[in-house]
C-alpha positions in Angstrom: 19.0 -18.8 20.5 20.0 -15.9 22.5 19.3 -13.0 20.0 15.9 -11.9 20.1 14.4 -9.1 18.0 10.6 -7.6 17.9 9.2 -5.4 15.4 5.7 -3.7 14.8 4.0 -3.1 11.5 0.7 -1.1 10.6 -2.1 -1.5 8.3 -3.1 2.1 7.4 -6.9 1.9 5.5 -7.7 3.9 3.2 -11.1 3.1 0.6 -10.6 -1.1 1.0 -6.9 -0.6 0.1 -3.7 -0.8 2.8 -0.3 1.1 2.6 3.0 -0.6 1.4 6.2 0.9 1.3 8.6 0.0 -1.2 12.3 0.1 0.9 15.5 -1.5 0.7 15.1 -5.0 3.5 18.2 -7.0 4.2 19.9 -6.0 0.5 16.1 -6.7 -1.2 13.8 -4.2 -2.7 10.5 -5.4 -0.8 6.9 -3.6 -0.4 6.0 -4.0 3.3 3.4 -1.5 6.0 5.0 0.6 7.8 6.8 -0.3 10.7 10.1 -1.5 12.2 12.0 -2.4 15.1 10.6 -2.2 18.8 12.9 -0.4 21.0 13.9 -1.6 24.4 12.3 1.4 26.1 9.0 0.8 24.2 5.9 -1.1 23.6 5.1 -3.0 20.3 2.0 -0.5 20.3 4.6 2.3 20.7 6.9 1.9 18.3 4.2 0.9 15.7 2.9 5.0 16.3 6.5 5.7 16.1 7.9 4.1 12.7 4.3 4.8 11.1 5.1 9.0 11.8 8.8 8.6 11.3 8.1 6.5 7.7 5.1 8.1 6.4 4.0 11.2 8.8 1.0 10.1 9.4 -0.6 10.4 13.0 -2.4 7.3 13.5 -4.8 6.0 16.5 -4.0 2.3 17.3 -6.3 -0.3 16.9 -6.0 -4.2 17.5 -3.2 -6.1 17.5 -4.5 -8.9 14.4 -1.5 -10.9 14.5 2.0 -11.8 15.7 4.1 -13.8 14.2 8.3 -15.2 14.8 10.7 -16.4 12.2 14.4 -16.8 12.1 16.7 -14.4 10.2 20.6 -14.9 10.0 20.7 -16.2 13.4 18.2 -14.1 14.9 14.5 -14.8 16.2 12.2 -11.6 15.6 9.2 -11.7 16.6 6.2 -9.4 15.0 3.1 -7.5 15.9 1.0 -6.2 13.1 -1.9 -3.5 14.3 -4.6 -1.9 12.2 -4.9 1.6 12.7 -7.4 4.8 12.1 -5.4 7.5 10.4 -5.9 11.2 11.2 -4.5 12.2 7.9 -3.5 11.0 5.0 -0.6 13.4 4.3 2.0 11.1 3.7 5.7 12.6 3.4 7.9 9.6 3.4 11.4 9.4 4.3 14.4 9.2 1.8 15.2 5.4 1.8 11.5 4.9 1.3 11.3 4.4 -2.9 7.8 4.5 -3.5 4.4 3.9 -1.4 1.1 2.9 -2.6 -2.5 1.8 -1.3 -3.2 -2.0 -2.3 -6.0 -4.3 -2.4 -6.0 -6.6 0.0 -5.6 -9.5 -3.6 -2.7 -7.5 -4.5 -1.0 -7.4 -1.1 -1.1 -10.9 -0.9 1.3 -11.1 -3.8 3.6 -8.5 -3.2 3.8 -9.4 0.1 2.9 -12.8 1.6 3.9 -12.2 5.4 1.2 -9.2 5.9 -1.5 -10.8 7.4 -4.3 -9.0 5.3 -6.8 -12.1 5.7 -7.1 -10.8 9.4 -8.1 -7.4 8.6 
């Protein structure tokens, strides 16, 4: 397979509960953390600090990476890098395609979304 994708996503804390955004993914409505794709000038690292400002506008300090993770996507291998995170703010202004955004408990994540590895956290 020749086309290979990364992406980073972020597990903002906040009182035992995570953020998920509710967005339009590959024509589905899904609740996922922030994050997206890795840019070729960039660092997983980096472009998790990127997407998490440019999603939410939160400034974050990184923490650990606490997984990765590959699967296959309409002929595409993407890898992933999820990172927890220490947020300086909680002033979240999301952008337009982002439909709605909530803190979860780590139960509920599990359900709405089974890829985020909150068993690591």
């Amino acid at each position: 397979m020749s086309n290979i994708k990364l992406y980073s996503r972020v597990l903002v804390p906040n009182n035992n509960k995570y953020l998920l955004l509710h967005e339009r993914k590959h024509k589905d409505l899904v609740w996922c953390p922030p994050g997206g794709k890795v840019e070729s000038d960039e660092t997983p690292e980096a472009a998790a600090i990127r997407e998490l400002k440019e999603e939410t506008g939160i400034d974050a300090i990184m923490g650990e990476l606490i997984q990765k993770c590959e699967y296959v996507f309409n002929n595409v291998l993407w890898y992933g890098f999820y990172f927890k995170c220490t947020p300086k703010h909680l002033n979240i202004v999301v952008e337009p395609n982002i439909i709605d955004y909530g803190f979860f408990t780590k139960d509920e994540i599990k359900q709405m979304d089974p890829y985020t590895p909150v068993d690591m956290i």
